[in-house]
N, C-alpha and C positions, 0 to 999 in steps of 0.2 A: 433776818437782815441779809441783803445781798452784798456781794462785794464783786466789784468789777477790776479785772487788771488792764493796765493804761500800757499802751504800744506808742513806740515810737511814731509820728506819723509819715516821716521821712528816712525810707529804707537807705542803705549802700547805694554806689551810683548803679547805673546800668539793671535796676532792680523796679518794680509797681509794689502798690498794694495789692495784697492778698484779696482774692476772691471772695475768700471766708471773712476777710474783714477784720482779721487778727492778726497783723503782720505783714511780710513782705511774701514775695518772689520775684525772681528772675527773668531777666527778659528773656525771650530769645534768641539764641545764642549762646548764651552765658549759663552758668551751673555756679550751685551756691556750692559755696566752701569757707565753714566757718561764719562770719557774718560778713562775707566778702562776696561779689559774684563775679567769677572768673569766664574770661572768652572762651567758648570754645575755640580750639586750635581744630580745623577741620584741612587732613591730606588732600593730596591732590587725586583728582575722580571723585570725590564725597562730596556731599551735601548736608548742612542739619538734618537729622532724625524727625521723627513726628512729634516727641514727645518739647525739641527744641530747647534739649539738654546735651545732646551730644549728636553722634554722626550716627551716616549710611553710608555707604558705597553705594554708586551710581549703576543704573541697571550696566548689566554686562560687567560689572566687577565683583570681584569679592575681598573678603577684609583677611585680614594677611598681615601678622601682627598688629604695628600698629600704622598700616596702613591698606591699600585697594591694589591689588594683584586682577590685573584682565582675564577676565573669563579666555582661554583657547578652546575655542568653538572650532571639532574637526569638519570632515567635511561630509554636507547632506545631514547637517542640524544645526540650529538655531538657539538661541537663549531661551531659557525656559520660564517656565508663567511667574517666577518667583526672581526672575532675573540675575540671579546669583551663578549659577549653573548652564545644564546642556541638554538637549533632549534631542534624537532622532528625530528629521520628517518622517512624516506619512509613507511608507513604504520601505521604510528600513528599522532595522532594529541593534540596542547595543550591545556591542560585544568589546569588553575592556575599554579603549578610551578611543574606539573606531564607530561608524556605524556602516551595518554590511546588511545589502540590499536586499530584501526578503525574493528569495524565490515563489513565485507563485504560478503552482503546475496549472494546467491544460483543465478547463471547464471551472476556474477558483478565480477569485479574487480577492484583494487585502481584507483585510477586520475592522470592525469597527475599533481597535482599539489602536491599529493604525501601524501596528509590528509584527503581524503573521496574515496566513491567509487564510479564509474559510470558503467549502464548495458551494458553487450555485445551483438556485433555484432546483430540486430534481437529480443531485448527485449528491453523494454522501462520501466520507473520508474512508480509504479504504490505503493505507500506509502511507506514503505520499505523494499519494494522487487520490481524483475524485473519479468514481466509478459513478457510471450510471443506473439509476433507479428502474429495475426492471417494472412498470407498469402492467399489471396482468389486464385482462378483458374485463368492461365495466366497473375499472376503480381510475381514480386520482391521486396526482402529489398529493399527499396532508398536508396539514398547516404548519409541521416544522420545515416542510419542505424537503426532508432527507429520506423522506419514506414515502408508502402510500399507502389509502384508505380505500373501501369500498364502497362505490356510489350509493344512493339513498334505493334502496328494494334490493339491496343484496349485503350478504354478510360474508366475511371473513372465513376459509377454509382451507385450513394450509396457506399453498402460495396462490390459488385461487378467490373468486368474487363468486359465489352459488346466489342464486335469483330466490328470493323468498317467496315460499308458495302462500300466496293467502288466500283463505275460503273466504264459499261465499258470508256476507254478511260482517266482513271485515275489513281494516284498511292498516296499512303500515303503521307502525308504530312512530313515536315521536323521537327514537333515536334510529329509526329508518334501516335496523337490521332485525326485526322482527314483526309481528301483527296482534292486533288488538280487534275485539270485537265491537262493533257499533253498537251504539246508544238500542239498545232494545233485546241485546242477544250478549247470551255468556257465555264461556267459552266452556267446550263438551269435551277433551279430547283435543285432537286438532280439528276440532268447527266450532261455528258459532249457532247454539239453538237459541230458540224465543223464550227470553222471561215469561215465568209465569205472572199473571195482575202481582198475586203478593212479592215478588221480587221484581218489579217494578215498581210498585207503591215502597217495596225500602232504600230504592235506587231514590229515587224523587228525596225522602225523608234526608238519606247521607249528602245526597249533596246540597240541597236546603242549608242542612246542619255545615256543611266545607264550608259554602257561600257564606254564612252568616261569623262561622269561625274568623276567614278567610279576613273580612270588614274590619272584626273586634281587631284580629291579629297587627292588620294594618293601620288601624288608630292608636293603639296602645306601643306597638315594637314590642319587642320581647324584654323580657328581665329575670333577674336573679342571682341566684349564692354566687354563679359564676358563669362566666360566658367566654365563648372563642369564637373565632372569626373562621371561615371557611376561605384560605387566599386567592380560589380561585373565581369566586362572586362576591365573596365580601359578603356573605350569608352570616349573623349573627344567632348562636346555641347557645340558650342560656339553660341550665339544670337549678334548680328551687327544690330545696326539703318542705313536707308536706306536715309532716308529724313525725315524732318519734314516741315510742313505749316500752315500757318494759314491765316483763313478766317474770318473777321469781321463785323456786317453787322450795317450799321449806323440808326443813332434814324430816325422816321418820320421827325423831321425837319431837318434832314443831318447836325448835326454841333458836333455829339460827336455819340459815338458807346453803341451799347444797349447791344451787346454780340458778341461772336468771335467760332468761329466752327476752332478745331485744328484736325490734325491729323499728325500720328507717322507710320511709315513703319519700318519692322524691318524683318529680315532673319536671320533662324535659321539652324543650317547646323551642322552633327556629320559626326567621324571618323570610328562608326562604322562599322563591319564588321559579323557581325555573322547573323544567319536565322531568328530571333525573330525580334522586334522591340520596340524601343524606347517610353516610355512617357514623354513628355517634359512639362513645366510649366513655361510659360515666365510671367513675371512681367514687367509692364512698367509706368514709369510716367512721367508728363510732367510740367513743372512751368512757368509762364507766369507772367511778368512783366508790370505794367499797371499805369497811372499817369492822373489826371483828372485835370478839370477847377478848380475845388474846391479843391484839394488839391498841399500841397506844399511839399510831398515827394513822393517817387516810393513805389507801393504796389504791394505783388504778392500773385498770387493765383493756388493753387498745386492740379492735379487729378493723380487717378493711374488707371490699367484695367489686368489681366490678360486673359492667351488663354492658351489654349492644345492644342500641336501638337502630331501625329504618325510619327518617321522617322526610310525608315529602313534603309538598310547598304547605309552606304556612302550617305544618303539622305539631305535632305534639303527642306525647308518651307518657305515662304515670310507673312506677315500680313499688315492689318494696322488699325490701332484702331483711334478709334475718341472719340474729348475730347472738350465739350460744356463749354462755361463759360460766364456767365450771370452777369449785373452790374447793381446798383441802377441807375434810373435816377438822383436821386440828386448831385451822382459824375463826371455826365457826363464827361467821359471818352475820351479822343483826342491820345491819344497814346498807343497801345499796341505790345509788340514783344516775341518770346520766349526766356524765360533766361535758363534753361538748359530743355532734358532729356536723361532721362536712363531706357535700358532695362536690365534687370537680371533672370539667371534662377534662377527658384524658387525650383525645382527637378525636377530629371531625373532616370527612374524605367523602369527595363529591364520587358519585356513581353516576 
């Protein structure tokens, strides 16, 4: 049986029915009290609140017992996004209840955050002032702008730019400070000589085999135990266990185990795409569950091991780590199994 409870249909004055369809509320304006709805009394500078139960202070004021105290806006600032307060313009900064003009030295100008300055284009901060960026012979500003870099066919040497010598049968590299041998020739040394047919025929096979990797990688994305993101391409490494085992080898009188040899397989496999490559840092651990003659509950016992991988685009790596674990003879041990593991990257740092 249901039972329904009966509401007045006619609130207090100055009040509707409930939304909920159970009662009253208040108009706006007014605030319940008791079964009464009272005006709000709103000071002078206020306006009803949003909720239209009580007040706000009008932008440029603030509330100040129980009423609206004017913002004192000094000077070279303006009300702030919040309207209650004060904020320096663009080109000054505060200092107690003043705001004082940003100095900004010879080759600078303001910040983007609108209260100090930072140097242009090609000069970099050297105590306060911007010194200029000595550019050597055949390099550029870099892209932070405070340094420089060496053009494409020269590298880095000391305060100098040194011209990369490339043999023949060769062509700069795709980060344009060193050389690669072309499609036909490997590298001897510093030169490039001719494959022979069979290291050709296994040039053709591996990259068949990238290409076709390269496809799968790209319909599928990557997955597994666990993944990180690369923040400077957004490159996704995921690491996935493959199997785990274990191998226990019993006392000289075969009636309990002295120790146990485990091992972890795990493949690590990224989205990327770009001409550098990957440093990867996997972590892995493994826990092992163990229960003896001599004892009357379950013990366990936990190892970890990490590895670096290089992967490049669309690449992928396999491991497998091994995890020893040794036991008192007095526990003589009759049961051991693994209870969990996990691999995790630990970071991933673009080359």
């Amino acid at each position: 049986m249901t039972f329904c409870v009966a509401y007045a249909a006619d609130g207090p004055p100055n009040s509707h029915p409930s939304v909920l369809g159970s009662g009253w509320d208040c108009d706006r304006g007014y605030y319940k009290s008791g079964q009464k709805c009272v005006k709000v009394v709103v000071p002078e500078n206020a306006s009803i609140d949003v909720y239209g139960s009580g007040w706000a202070c009008n932008r440029g004021y603030y509330k100040s017992g129980h009423g609206c105290a004017k913002v004192q806006v000094p000077e070279n600032a303006s009300i702030d996004v919040y309207g209650s307060g004060w904020a320096c313009n663009r080109g000054y900064y505060k200092s107690g209840q003043k705001c004082v003009k940003v100095i900004v030295p010879e080759n600078a100008s303001i910040d983007v955050y609108g209260s100090g300055w930072a140097c242009n284009r090609g000069y970099y901060k050297s105590g306060h002032g911007c010194a200029k960026v000595q550019v050597p012979e055949n390099a550029s500003i870099d892209v932070y702008g405070s340094g420089w870099a060496c053009n494409r066919g020269y590298y880095k040497s000391g305060q100098k730019c040194v011209k990369v010598i490339v043999p023949e049968n060769a062509s700069i590299d795709v980060y344009g400070s060193g050389w690669v041998c072309n499609s036909g020739f490997t590298k001897s040394s510093m030169s490039c000589v001719p494959m022979t047919p069979q290291e050709i025929q296994k040039q053709k096979e591996l990259e068949k085999a990238l290409a076709a990797e390269i496809q799968r990688r790209r319909a599928q994305g990557v997955s597994g135990d666990d993944c990180e993101t690369e923040y400077k391409t957004n490159a996704e490494v995921c690491v996935e266990i493959a199997s785990g085992d274990l191998d226990c080898n019993e006392s000289y009188g075969g009636n309990y185990y002295r120790d146990c040899d485990a091992t972890l397989s795990y493949e690590v496999s990224t989205d990327y795409s770009g001409g550098a490559y990957l440093d990867v840092d996997v972590e892995c651990s493994l826990e092992i569950e163990y229960k003896g003659q001599e004892t009357y509950s379950t013990q366990t016992d936990s190892a970890s091991q990490d590895e670096s991988h290089s992967l490049y685009a669309h690449g992928s790596d396999s491991e497998t780590m091994n995890f020893d674990f040794s036991f008192s003879s007095y526990k003589k041990i009759t049961s051991v199994r693994i209870s969990s593991a996990q691999c995790e990257i630990d970071s991933v740092d673009l080359y």
